[in-house]
DOROBA-15321 format. One record per residue (C-alpha): residue in one letter; x, y, z. Coordinates in steps of 0.02 Angstrom, whole numbers, padded with zeros to 5 digits, always signed. Last residue first. Example, Ala and Ser with C-alpha at 12.3 -4.5 7.8 and 13.67 -1.06 7.14 Angstrom:
REM DOROBA-15321
S+00684-00053+00357
A+00615-00225+00390
REM end
This chain:
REM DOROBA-15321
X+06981+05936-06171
X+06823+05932-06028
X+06792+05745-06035
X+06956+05678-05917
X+06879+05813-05778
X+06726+05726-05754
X+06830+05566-05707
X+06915+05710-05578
X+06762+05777-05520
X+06688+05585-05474
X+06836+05552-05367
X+06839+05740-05284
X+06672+05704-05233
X+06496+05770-05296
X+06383+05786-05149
X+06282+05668-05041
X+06209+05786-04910
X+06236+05735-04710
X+06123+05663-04567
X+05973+05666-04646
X+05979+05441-04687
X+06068+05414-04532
X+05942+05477-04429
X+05808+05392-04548
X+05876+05213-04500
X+05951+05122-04651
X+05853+04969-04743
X+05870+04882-04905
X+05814+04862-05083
X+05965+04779-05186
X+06060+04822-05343
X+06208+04902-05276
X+06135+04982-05091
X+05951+05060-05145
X+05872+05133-04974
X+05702+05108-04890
X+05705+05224-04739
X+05689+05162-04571
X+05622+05249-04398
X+05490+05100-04384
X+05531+04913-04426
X+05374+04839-04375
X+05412+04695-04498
X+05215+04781-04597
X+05296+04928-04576
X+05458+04895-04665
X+05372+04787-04786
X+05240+04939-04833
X+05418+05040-04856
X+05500+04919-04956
X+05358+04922-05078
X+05366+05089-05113
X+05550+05083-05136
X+05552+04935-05275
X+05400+05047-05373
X+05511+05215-05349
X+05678+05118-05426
X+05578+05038-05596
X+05492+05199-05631
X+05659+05276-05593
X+05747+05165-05698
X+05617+05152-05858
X+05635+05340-05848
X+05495+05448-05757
X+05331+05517-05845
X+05332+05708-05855
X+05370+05846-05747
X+05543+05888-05631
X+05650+05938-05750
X+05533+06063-05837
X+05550+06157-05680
X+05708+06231-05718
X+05735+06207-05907
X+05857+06373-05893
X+05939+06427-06075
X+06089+06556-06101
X+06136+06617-06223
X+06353+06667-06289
X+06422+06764-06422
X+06638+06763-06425
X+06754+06902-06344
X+06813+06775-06227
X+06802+06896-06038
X+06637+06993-06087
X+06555+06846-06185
X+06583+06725-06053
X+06540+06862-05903
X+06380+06898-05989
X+06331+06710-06000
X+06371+06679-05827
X+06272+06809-05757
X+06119+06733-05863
X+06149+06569-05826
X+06155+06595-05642
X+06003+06710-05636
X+05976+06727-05439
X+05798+06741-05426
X+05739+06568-05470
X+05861+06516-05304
X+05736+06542-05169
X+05878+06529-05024
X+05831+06385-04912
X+05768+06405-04737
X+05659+06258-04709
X+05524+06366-04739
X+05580+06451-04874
X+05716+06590-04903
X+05712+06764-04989
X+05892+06837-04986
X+05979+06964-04846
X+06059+06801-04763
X+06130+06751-04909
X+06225+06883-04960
X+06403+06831-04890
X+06392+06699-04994
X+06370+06807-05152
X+06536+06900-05080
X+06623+06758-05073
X+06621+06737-05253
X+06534+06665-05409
X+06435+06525-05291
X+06362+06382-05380
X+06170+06345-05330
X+06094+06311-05496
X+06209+06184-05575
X+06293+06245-05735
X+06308+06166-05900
X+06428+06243-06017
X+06439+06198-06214
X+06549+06268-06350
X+06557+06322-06513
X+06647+06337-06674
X+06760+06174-06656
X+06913+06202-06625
X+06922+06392-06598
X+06789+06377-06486
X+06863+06248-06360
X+07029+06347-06353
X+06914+06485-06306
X+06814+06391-06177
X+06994+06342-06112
X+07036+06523-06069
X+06865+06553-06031
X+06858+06430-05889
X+07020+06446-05790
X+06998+06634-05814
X+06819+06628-05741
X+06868+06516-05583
X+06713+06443-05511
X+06748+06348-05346
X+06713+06167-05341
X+06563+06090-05249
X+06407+06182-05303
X+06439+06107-05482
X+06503+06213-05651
X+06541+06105-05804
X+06637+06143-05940
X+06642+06082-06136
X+06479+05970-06122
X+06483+05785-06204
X+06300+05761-06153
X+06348+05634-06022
X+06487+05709-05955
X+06382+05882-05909
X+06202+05802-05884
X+06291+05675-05779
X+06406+05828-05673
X+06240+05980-05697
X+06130+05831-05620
X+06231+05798-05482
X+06294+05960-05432
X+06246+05969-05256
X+06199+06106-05140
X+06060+06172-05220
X+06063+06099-05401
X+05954+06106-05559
X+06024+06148-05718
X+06080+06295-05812
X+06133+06269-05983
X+06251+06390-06064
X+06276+06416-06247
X+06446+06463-06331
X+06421+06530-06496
X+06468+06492-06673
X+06273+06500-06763
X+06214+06347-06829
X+06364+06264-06702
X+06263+06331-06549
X+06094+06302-06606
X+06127+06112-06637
X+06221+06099-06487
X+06054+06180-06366
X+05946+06029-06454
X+06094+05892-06377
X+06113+05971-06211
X+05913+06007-06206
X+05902+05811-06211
X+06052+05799-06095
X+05933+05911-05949
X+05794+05777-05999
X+05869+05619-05953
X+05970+05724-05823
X+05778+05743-05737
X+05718+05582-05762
X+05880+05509-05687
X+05881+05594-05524
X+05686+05568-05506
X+05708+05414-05400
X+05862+05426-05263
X+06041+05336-05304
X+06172+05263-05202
X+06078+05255-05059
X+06089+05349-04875
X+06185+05495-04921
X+06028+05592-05000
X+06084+05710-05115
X+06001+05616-05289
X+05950+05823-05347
X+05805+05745-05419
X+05756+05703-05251
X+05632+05552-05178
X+05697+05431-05036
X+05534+05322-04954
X+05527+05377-04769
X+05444+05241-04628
X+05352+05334-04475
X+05273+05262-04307
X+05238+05429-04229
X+05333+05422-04052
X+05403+05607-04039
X+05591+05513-04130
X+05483+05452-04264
X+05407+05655-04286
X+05586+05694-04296
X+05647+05579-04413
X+05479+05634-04500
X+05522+05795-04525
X+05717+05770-04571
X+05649+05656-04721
X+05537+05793-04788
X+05683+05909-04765
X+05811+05793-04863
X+05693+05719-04973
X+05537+05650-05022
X+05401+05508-04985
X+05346+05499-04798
X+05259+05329-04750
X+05141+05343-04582
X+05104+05201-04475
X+04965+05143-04379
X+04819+05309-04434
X+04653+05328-04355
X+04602+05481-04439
X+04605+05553-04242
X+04764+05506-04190
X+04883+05548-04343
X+04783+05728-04357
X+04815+05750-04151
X+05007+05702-04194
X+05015+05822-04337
X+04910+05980-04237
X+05034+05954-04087
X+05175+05979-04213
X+05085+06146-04290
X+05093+06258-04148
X+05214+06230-04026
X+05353+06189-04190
X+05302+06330-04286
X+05447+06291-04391
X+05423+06124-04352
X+05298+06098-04447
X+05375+06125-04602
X+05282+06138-04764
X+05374+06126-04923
X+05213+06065-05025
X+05144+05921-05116
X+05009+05858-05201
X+04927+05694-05163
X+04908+05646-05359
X+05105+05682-05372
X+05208+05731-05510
X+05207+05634-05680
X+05072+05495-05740
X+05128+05339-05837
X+05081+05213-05679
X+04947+05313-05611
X+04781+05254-05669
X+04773+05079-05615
X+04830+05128-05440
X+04702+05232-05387
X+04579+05102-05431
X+04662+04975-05316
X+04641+05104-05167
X+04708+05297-05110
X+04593+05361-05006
X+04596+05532-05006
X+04639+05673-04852
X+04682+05830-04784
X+04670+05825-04582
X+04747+06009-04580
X+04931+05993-04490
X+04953+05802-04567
X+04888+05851-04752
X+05018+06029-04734
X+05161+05891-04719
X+05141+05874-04885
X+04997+05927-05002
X+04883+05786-04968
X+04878+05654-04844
X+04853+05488-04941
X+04758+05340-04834
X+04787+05173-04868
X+04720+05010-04784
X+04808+04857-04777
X+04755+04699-04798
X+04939+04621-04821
X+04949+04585-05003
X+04843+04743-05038
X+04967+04845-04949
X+05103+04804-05053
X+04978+04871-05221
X+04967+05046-05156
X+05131+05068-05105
X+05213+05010-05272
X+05069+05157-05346
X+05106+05282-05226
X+05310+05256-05275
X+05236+05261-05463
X+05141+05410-05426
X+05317+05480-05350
X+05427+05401-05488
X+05469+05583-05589
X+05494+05738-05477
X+05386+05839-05353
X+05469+05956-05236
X+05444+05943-05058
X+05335+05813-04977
X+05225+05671-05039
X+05133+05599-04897
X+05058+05415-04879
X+04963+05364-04736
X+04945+05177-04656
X+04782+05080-04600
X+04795+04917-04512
REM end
């Protein structure tokens, strides 16, 4: 049998390691594997590397991908580019194909599954928005490092009585901005899923201030300051699965100026951005993207096509890809509320 392995989307922490469980479940069942690089774009052009026991020794500390990735979508040329994917899958002599990633990497190969390709999706976002399991590798690596800057941005903020701002990432959920927020003892948080109101905010970042000397905000990415910014989107750069390009927005900075305009008090603002989604992963997403990768070369090995290795509690299971893309995982009113109890 010989299976492929994409990585699609946005790298994070744990997708080596994912390779890597991969890599060594196939060896237990003599099974070959093939790595498609750069996505999705690997299927369309024929882009391979075999991926073997030597592979695997050298990955296990390493951060991003070794296959690359990218946020092609085939189905955006759908006439074009899907034919190309099924006559790569044919002609490189593939069984199965495993897709590692998220949301839009996931709602590729749900479709590809539902063409006939005999696809299995491993769960990768930092942004852990996938409904389908309770958590998704690369989620912790990057708060892990968001709550690092938490605790270096404090030190600059009491040295010199001002209110700094951390943005985070976050498209549609505020995930990493909520743990980063709670967990780094933050003074306000601002997540996708509530509506910002400045007053609210700066009234009690005052009260915050006058405490202490300072004060911390961490804000997700993709929060909305009005309706109006809303009503924008359809006038702003987007990719190919029709997400707004968010780098251009300057979140932090807008919210920094409207701090210091409506409290009177000094505020920065920091982005880490990208630097969430480098480096080695956490003991529990190294941990999480091993368990997944071999779930996924049991899946296929069970014939159990269409499925995407999930974590449910403490065990590795199974949910069908449909269900997996069917709806985000975003912060609920439960979790807001414990949040809440932190921001005195």
């Amino acid at each position: 049998m010989k299976v492929g392995v994409l990585t699609g989307g946005g790298d994070c922490p744990g997708l080596n390691q994912s390779i890597r469980g991969i890599i060594l479940r196939s060896l237990d069942y003599g099974i070959e594997v093939i790595g498609l690089k750069n996505g999705w774009a690997g299927l369309i052009k024929g882009l391979t590397m075999s991926l073997d026991l030597k592979t695997a020794d050298e990955i296990i500390s390493k951060g991003g991908t070794i296959l690359g990735s990218s946020r092609t979508n085939p189905f955006k040329k759908e006439d074009e580019m899907v034919p190309k994917c099924m006559e790569t899958f044919k002609n490189i002599g593939l069984d199965a194909l495993i897709a590692i990633g998220g949301d839009d990497t996931l709602g590729v190969a749900n479709k590809f599954y539902k063409k006939g390709l005999k696809i299995v999706g491993v769960p990768k976002t930092m942004d852990n928005d996938l409904s389908a399991t309770d958590y998704t590798f690369g989620f912790d690596s990057a708060a892990t490092i968001a709550i690092d800057a938490v605790e270096r941005l404090r030190d600059t903020g009491k040295s010199h009585h001002r209110i700094m701002v951390l943005e985070v990432m976050g498209r549609h959920a505020g995930w990493v901005a909520l743990f980063t927020g709670i967990a780094g003892g933050a003074d306000w948080i601002l997540i996708p899923e509530q509506k910002v109101n400045f007053d609210e905010m700066c009234t009690h970042l005052k009260k915050v201030w006058e405490r202490k000397g300072y004060g911390i905000v961490v804000v997700s990415e993709g929060i909305e300051f009005s309706e109006e910014d809303e009503e924008d989107e359809e006038e702003q750069e987007k990719d190919a699965f029709g997400h707004i390009i968010l780098k251009k927005r300057a979140v932090a900075v807008t919210l920094e100026k409207e701090i210091e305009k409506r409290t009177g008090i000094e505020a920065r603002s920091s982005v880490i951005g990208h630097m969430q989604r480098g480096g080695s992963p956490t003991l529990f997403d190294r941990i999480l993207s091993l368990r997944v990768g071999v779930k996924a070369v049991d899946l296929i090995k069970e014939g159990k096509f269409g499925m995407m290795a999930c974590l449910k509690g403490n065990r590795i299971e199974a949910v069908p890809l449909e269900q997996a893309v069917a709806k985000l995982k975003t912060v609920d009113e439960e979790w807001w509320s414990f949040a809440k109890v932190f921001l005195k």
